[in-house]
N, C-alpha and C positions, 0 to 999 in steps of 0.2 A: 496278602500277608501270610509268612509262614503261620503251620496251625501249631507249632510248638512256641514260637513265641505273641501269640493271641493273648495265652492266663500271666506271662508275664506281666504284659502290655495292662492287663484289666487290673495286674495287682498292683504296678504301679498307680496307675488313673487312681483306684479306689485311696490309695495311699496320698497324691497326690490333690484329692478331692477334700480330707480327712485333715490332713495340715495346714489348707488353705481354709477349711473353715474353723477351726479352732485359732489362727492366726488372725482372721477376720473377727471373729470376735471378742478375743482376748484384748485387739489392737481399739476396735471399735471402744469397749471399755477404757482403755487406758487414755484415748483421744479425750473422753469425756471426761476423765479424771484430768486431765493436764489443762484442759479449756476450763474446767469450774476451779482448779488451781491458777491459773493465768485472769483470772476475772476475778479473783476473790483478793488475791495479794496485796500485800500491803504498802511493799517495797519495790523499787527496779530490779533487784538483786534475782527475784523469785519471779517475778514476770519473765525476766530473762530465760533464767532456768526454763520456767514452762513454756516460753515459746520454742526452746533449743529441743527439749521432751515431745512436743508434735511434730518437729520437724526431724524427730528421729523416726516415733509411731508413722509418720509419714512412709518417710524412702522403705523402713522394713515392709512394710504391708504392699509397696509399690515391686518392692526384690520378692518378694513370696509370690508373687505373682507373676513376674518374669520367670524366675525359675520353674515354677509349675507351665508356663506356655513353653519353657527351650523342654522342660524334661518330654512331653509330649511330639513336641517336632523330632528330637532326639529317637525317641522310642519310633514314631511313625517311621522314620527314614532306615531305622535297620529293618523294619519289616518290606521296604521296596526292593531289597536286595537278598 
């Protein structure tokens, strides 16, 4: 790997390290929030809602972490060249 682009590569990582855990546990939180709303409800209406709310907190938290593994293949493969 070039040595000019190493501190990019590291500033990305750290950046990339930094959004996935504040997204891990923002999401972790809200999973909890939407499962004791989904077991608490009273109606279809809001069950609904809250099943629709984890299977958002889902795919986001699944995309934050694709993007964090392409940004890294991304980054490795300009340093092979």
């Amino acid at each position: 790997m070039s040595a000019q682009l190493q501190p990019i590569q590291q500033v990305l990582q750290n950046w990339i390290l930094a959004g996935q855990a504040i997204v891990g546990s923002v999401g972790a939180l809200a999973f909890i929030a939407a499962f004791i709303w989904k077991m608490t409800a009273v109606n279809s209406t809001s069950v609904n809602a809250a099943k629709q709310w984890i299977g958002r907190i889902v795919v986001g938290t699944i995309g934050v972490e694709m993007a964090g593994t392409l940004v890294q293949i991304l980054t490795s493969s300009l340093g092979s060249h």
